[in-house]
N, C-alpha and C positions, 0 to 999 in steps of 0.2 A: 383448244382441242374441240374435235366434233363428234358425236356420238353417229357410230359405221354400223351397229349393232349392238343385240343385246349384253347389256354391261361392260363395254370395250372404248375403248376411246383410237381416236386417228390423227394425231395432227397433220397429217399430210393431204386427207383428203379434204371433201366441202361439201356440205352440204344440199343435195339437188331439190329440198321439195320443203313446204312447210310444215310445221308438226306444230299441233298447237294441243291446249291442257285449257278445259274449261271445268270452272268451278261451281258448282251447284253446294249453295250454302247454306240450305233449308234450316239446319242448326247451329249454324255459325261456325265461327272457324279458331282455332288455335296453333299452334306450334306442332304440338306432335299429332295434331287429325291432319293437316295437313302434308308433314311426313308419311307419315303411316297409308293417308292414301293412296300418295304415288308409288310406296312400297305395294302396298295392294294390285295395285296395277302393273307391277312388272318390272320397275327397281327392280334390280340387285344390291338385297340388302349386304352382299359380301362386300360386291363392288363400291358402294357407298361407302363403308366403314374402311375399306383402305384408302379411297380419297380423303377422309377427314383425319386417319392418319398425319398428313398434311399439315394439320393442326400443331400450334407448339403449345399444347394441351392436351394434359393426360390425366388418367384419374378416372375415366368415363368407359359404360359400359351401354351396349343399345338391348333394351332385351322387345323381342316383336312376338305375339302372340295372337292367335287369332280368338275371335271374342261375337257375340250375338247382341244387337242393340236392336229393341225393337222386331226382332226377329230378323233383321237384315246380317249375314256375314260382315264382319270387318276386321283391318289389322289394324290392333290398339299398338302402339311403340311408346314406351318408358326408356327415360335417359336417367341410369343411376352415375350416380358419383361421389367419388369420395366429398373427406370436408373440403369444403370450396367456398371463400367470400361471395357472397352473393349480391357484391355493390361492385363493379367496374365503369370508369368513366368511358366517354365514346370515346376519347384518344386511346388508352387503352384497348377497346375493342378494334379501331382501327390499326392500332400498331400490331395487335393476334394476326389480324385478316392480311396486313399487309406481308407481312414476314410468314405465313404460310405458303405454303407448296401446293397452292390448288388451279384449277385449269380456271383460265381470264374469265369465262364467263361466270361459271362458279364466286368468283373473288366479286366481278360485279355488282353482281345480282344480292351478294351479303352485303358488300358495304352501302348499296342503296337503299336495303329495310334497316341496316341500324342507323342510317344517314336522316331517313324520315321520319325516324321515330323520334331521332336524337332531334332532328328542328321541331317539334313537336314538343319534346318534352321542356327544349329550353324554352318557349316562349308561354308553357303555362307554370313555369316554374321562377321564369326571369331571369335565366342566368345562358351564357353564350355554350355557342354550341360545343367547344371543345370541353365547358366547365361540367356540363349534363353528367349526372351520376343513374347508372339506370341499375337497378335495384333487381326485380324479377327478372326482369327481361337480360342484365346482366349475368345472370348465374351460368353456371358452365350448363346444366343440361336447356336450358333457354339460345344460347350457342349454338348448341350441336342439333337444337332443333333448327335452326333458322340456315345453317349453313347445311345441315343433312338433306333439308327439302332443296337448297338451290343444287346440291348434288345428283338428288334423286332426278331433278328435273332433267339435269344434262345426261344421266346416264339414259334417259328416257327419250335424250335428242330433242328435246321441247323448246323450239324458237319462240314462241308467242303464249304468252299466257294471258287468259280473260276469266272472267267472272257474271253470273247472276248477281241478283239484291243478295243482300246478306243479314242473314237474320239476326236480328238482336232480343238477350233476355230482357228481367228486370229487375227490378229490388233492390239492395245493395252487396256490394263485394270488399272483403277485406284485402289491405295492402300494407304495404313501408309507412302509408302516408295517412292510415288508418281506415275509416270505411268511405265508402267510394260512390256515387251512383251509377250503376249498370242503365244503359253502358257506359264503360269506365271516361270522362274525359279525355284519355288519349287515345281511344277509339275514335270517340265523336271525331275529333280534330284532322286526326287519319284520314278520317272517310270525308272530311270536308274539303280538308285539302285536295284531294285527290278526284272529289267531284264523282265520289262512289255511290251508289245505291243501297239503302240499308231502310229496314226493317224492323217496329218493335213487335214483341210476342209478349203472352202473359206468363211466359216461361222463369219461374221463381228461380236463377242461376244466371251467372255471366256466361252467354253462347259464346260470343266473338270475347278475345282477350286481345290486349295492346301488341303480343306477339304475331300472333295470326293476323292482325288487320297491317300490321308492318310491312308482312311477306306478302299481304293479298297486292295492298295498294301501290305497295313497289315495284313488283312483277306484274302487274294488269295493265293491257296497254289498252284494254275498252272494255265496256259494260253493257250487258245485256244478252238476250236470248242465245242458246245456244248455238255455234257458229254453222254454215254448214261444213259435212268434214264426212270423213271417210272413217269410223271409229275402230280403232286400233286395241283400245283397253280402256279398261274404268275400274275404280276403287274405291273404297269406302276406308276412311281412317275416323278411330272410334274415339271418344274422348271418356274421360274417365268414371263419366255417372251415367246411368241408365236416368231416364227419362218416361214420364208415363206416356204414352199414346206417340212418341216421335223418338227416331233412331236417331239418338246422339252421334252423329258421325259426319263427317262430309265428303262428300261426293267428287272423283275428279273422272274427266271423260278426256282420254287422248287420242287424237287421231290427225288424218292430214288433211290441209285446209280446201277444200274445193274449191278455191277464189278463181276465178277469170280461167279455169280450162286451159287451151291451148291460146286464149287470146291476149297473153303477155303479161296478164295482169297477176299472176304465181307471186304468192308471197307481200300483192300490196296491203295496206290498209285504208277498208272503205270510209269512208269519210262523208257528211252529210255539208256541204254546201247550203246555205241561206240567206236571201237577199231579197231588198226591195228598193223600189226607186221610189224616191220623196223630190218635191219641185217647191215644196211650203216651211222648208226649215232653215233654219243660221248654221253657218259654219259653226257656231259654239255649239248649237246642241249636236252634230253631229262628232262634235268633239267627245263630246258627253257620250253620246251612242256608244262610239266605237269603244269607250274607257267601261261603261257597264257591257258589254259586250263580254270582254277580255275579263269582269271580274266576276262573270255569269259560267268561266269555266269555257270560252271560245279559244281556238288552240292557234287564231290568227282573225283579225278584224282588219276591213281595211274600206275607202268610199274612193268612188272614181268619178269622174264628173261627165255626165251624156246631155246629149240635145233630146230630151223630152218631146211629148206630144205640144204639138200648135207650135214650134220651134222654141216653149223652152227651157231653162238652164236648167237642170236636174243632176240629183245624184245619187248611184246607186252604194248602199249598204248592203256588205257583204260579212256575211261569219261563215269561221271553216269551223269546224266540229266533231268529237265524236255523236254517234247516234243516241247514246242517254243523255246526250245537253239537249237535241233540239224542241223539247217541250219550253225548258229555262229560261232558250235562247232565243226563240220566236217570240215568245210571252217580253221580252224585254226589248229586241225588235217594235213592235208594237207600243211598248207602254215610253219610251225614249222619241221614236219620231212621230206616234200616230197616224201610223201609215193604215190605208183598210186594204191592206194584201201583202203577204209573203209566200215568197214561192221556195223551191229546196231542190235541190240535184245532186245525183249520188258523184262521188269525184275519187279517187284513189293516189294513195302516195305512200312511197316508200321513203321510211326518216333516215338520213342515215344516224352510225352511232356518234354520242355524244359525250362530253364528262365536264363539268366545271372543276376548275381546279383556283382554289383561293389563295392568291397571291399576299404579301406587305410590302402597298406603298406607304411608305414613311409614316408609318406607324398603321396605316389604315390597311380593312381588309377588303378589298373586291375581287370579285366573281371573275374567271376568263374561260369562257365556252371554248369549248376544245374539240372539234370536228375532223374527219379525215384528213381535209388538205388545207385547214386555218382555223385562225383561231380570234376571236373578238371578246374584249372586255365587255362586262354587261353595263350598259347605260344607266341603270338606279342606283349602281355604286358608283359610278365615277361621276355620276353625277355627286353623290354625297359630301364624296371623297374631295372634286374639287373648292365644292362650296368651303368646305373646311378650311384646306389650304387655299386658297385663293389663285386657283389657276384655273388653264381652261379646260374643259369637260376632254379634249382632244387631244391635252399633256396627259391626265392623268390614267387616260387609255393608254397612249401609248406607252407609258412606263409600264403599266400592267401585261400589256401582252410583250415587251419585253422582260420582265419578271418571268412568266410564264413559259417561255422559248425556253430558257433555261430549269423550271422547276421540276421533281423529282414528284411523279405521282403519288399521292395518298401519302404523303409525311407531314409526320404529325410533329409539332412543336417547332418550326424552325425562324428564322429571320427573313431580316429582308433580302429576296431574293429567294425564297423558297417555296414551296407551297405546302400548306397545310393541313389543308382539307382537301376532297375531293367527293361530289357529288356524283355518285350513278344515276342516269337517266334514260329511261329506258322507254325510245318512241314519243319522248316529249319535245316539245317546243312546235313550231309555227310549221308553214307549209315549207 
């Protein structure tokens, strides 16, 4: 479904322009300041609460109130609910989301913030991702915040979502797992993976929570300054403690994207280009290059081979980028070939959409990228996967994306020949 107007939906029309939601996180972000913002802004909190109807979860109640932080207006939103286990595993939360009634990008956009929290939580935990038990972030109003905001976003027609640095407290924060440091490890981890921007303050409290950095870093498809745009609405959603000298709340500005005017470029993503040519290195370190490149946060690396000055052999390095890597990226450019010049050119691309869906070959699990008109195994696991079994890298592909022809999106628990996971991704991967 696409949002035609205020709190309405259309499945029959499309889309003509882009609508983007940028976040100003001067206090960091949670669960319900992030709702509550975009209710601020022009959500229909009716309209929200009968999408999440959707839900096969009841027991929950949205109460929205407006509230002064700092002296700034904002809408605070509280999720009550009856008694409710407050541990759900991510199969679990994947079978709610999948068996709900809510419109594809909505279901998305949820199963990709508890997908990234869930590989997050398994690998500072040790245990696989279906086995992740999430705790807080589990509980039913931790839910209904995380699927309210990707409602709120659609009711709001919001194709693109971006972000500022995002402020972090300090001290420590109680949890499941006992006391914590702010900010919490599965913040850090969020914000690393995702190659976000973040911020510490001497702010005695957790700003950002594992909830809020979920929903930021899942839905942001780039970081930094505000976009230019045409501004439509703005909001403030208020989090639950006033604060001395700063408005606990954060900030969301919606409007339509000014990218390329009438010159075709409506709707791309600008993207920063950087390259230098070297005539003084080995194939291995360029090997090296393009591999620090790619774990610098480059979103494609790649070297092409030219005739240099005086006639000779030369080769140019190239990184594609968002605009908050290329400090990272230059800097490792430089310290990889020793080159004394980089140059950079703005470049635009439209990704289209994506979903990995995790197949079992004979007993293993690999990844199969799933795009409009095909579909490809990822190379790290079938690489794994053949070493295991001892075959070639280009059987255990193929069995996989023949697995994948046949599997049932987003189901959880099945055998061979089914899928079991599904990753939302949104605007990632390569050119």
């Amino acid at each position: 479904m696409v949002h035609t107007g205020p709190g309405t939906f259309d499945s029959a029309s499309t889309i003509a322009s882009t609508t983007v939601a940028w976040w100003n996180c001067f206090a960091g972000i949670a669960g319900n300041m992030a709702f509550g913002a975009l209710v601020d802004a022009g959500a229909d909190l009716g309209e929200v609460k009968r999408v999440l109807q959707g839900l096969p979860l009841r027991g929950w109640v949205i109460q929205a109130r407006e509230v002064l932080r700092a002296g700034v207006a904002c809408t605070h939103l509280e999720v009550l609910v009856d008694d409710d286990p407050a541990e759900r595993t991510y199969a679990k939360i994947v079978s709610i989301l999948t068996e709900a009634t809510l419109p594809p990008r909505v279901q998305k956009r949820s199963l990709a913030a508890f997908e990234r929290l869930g590989r997050v939580e398994g690998r500072l935990h040790g245990v696989a991702l279906e086995e992740v038990h999430f705790h807080e972030v589990g509980s039913l109003d931790a839910i209904i915040d995380i699927v309210g905001t990707c409602v709120a976003l659609e009711v709001l027609g919001v194709d693109e979502v971006c972000a500022g640095p995002v402020a972090q407290g300090s001290g420590m924060v109680s949890s499941s797992h006992g006391l914590l440091p702010v900010p919490a490890p599965a913040v850090v981890e969020l914000f690393a993976d995702a190659g976000a921007p973040m911020y510490g303050t001497a702010v005695q409290m957790e700003l950002t929570t594992p909830t809020g950095a979920a929903l930021l870093t899942s839905l942001c498809r780039r970081w930094g300054p505000m976009p230019q745009m045409s501004v439509s609405s703005t909001g403030f959603g208020a989090g639950s403690k006033d604060i001395d000298g700063l408005p606990n709340a954060a900030q969301v500005i919606v409007g339509k994207m000014a990218v390329g005017g009438g010159s075709g470029l409506q709707g791309s993503q600008p993207l920063i280009v950087l390259e230098a040519t070297v005539d003084d290195v080995t194939g291995e370190v360029l090997a090296a290059t393009t591999t620090a490149l790619l774990d610098q946060g480059a979103l494609d690396a790649w070297t092409t081979s030219v005739v240099g000055k005086k006639g000779r052999p030369a080769h140019v390095v190239t990184a594609l980028c968002d605009p908050s890597k290329v400090d990272a990226l230059r800097e490792a450019l430089v310290r990889e070939t020793g080159t004394l010049g980089v140059r950079a050119s703005t470049w635009h691309r439209w990704p289209s959409a994506r979903t990995f869906v995790t197949v079992d070959v004979r007993g293993f699990a690999v990844r199969v990228k799933v795009g409009p008109h095909r579909m490809k195994a990822e190379y790290e696991d079938t690489a794994i996967v053949a070493r295991k079994l001892g075959l070639p890298v280009r059987e255990v592909a193929r069995m996989a994306e023949s697995e994948a022809h046949g599997a049932e999106p987003h189901r959880v628990g099945g055998h061979a020949g089914q899928a079991y996971s599904t990753e939302g991704v949104l605007g990632a991967g390569s050119s």
